[in-house]
C-alpha positions in Angstrom: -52.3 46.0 17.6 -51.5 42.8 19.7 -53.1 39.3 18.8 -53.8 37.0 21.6 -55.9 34.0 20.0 -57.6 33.3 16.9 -60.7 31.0 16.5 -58.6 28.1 14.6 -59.0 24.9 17.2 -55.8 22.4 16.0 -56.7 18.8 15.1 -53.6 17.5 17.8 -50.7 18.8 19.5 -48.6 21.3 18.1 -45.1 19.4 19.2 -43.0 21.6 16.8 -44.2 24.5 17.9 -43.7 23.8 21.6 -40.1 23.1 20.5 -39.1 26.1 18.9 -40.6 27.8 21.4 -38.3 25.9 23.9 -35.5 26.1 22.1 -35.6 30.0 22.0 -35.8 30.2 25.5 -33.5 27.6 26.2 -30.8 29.6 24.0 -31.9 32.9 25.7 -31.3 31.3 29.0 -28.1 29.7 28.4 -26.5 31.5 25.6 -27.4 34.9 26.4 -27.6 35.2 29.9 -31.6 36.1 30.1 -30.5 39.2 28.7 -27.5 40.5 30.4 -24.0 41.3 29.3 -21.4 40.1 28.5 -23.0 36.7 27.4 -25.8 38.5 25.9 -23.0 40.9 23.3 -20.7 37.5 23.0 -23.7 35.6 21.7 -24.9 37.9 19.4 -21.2 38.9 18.3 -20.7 35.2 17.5 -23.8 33.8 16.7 -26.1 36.9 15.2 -25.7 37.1 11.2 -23.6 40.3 10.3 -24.4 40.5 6.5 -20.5 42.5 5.9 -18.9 39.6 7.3 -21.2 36.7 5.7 -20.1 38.3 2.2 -16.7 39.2 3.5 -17.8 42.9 2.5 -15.9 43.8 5.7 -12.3 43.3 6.3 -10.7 41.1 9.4 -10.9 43.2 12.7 -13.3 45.4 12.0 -15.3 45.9 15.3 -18.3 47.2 16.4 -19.3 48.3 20.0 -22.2 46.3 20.7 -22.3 47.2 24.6 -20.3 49.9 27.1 -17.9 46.7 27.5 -18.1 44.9 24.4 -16.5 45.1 21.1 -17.6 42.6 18.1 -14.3 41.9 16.1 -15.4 40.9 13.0 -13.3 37.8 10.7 -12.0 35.7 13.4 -14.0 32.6 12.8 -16.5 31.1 10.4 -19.7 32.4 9.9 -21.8 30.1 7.9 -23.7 28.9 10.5 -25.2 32.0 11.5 -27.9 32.2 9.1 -29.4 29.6 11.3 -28.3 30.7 14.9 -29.5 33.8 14.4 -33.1 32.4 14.4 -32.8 31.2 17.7 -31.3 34.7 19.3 -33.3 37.6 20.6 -31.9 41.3 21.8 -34.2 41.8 24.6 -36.8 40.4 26.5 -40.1 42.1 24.8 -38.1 40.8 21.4 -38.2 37.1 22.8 -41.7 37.4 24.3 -43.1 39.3 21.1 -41.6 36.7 18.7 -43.0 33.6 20.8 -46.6 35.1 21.6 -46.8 34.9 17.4 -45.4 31.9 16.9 -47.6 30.3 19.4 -51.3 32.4 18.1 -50.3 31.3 14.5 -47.3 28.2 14.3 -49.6 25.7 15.8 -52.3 25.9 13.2 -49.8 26.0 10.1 -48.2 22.9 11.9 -51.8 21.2 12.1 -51.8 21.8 8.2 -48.1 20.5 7.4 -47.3 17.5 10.0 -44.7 18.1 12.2 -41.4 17.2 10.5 -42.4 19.6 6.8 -43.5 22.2 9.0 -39.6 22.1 11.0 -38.1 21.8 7.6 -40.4 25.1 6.3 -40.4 26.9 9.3 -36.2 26.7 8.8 -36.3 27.6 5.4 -38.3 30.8 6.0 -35.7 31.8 8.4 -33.3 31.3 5.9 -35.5 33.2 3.4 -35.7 36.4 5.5 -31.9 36.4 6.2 -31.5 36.0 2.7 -33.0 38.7 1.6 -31.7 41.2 4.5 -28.5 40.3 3.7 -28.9 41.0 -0.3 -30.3 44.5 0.6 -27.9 45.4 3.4 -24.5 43.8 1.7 -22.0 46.1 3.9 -23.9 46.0 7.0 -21.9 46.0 10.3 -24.7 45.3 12.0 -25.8 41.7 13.7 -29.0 40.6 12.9 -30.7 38.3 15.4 -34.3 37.2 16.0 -37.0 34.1 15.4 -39.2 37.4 13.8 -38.0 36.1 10.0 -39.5 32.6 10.7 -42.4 33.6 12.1 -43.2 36.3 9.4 -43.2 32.8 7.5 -45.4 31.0 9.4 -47.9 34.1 9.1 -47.6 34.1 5.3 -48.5 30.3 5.2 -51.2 31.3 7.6 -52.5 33.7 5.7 -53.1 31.6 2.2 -54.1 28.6 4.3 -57.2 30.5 6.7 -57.2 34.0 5.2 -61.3 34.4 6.8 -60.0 33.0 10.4 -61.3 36.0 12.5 -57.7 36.8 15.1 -58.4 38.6 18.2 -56.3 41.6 19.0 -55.9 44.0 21.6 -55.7 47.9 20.5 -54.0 50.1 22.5 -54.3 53.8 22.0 -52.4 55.8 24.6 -54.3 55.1 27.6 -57.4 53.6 25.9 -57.5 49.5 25.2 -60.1 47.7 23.4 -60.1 44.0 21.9 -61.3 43.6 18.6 -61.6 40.4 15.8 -61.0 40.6 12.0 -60.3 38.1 9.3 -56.5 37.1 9.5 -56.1 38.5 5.8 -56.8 42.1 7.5 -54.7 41.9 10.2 -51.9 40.1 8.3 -51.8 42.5 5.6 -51.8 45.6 7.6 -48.9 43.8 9.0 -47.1 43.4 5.7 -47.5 46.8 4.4 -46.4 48.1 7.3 -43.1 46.2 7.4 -43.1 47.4 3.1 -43.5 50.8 4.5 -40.5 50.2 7.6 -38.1 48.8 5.0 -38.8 51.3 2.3 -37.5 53.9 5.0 -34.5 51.5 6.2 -32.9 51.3 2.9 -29.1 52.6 2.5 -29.3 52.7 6.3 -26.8 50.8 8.3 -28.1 52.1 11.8 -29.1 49.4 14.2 -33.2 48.6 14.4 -35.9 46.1 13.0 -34.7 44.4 10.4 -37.9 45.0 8.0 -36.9 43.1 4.9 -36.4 40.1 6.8 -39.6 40.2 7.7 -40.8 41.2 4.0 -38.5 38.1 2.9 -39.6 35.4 5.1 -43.6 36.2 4.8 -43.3 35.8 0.9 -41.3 32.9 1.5 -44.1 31.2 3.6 -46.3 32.4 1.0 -44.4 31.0 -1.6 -43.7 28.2 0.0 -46.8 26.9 1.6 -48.4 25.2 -1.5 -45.6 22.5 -1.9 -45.3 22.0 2.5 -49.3 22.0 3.6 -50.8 18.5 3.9 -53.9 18.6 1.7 -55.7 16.0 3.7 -54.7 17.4 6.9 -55.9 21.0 5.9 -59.0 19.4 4.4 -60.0 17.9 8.3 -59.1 21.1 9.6 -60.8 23.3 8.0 -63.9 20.6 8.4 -63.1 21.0 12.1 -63.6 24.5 12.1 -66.9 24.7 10.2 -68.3 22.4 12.6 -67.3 24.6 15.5 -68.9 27.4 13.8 -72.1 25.8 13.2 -72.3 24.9 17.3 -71.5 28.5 18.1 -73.9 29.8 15.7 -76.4 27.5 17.1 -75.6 28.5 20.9 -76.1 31.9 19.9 
């Protein structure tokens, strides 16, 4: 399941949003070569969070291949910065594309509901929230964590709490049969979260490479968590307004 829109019309321009979005192109552009090695292995060597190496549970020089030509050696510079870095890196082009398709369908409306500069400063501390908590499961972990997925999860727990009844339209693909449906964001957001529960229940212990599922877990119950002391009560007060008013036209027209 895929969502493309949901029927949540903002109050004004979601300027935050347009900028993270930028910046995580920008940084795939010109950081990691659009994908292609070796800037791609040297950025996420240098600037991905590796959770052995943030605890120093890995000693100096330990390396890991990360492409045919690249070796990460571990230890030979500092690494607190990477918590945040990390946010703004991506593996592959469906992981950049994925990542930004959500933030866009649901970052804008949380953004209407926060003003600009809390929604930055939460938006940054659920990244930090999801790295957090992969990092506390996965201690030893050789392996670099990168993505803007953490951040986003969220955004989509905020959402949730803040427009749980919004219906969100999503594409279903099943082998070579598509559809589109719409249900309430709290059904297709907490499908979502169990199935990242039921990802990171099987990733435990494991040090393999792969989605990093407990990020996820961790960022959308720090959104969650979080939302309560960051959402603008006047500002989600006119939007939700907003949005009954759009429902009583459409009712109307049809």
């Amino acid at each position: 399941m895929f969502p493309y829109k949901d029927d949540n019309p903002t109050l004004r321009t979601p300027v935050v949003t347009f900028l993270l979005i930028a910046a995580n192109v920008l940084a795939w552009v010109f950081l990691q070569g659009m994908g292609r090695d070796p800037a791609l292995a040297r950025s996420v060597c240098e600037l991905g969070l590796i959770p052995g190496e943030y605890l120093k549970r890995l000693p100096a020089g330990y390396s890991i291949p990360l492409s045919p030509e690249t070796r990460c050696v571990l230890g030979l510079g500092s690494t607190w910065y990477t918590p945040v870095t990390s946010m703004f890196l991506h593996g592959g082009w469906f992981h950049l594309i994925g990542n930004m398709w959500f933030l866009w369908v649901f970052g804008n409306n949380v953004e209407d509901s926060m003003g600009r500069v809390r929604f930055l400063a939460f938006y940054l501390l659920c990244g930090l929230g999801a790295a957090t908590v992969q990092t506390v499961l996965n201690p030893a972990s050789p392996i670099p964590m990168v993505g803007a997925s953490g951040a986003i999860s969220g955004v989509m727990g905020a959402y949730v709490l803040l427009y749980p009844r919004v219906q969100v339209h999503m594409l279903v693909v099943l082998f070579v049969f598509i559809t589109r449906v719409a249900v309430p964001a709290y059904l297709m957001l907490g499908y979502w979260f169990l199935l990242q529960l039921v990802g990171g229940a099987g990733a435990l212990g494991s040090d393999s490479g792969g989605v990093a599922f407990w990020a996820h877990v961790g960022g959308f119950l720090a959104g969650a968590a979080l939302v309560p002391v960051f959402k603008d009560r006047d500002l989600v007060a006119k939007h939700r307004a907003m949005s009954r008013v759009l429902e009583r036209r459409l009712w109307v027209r049809e």
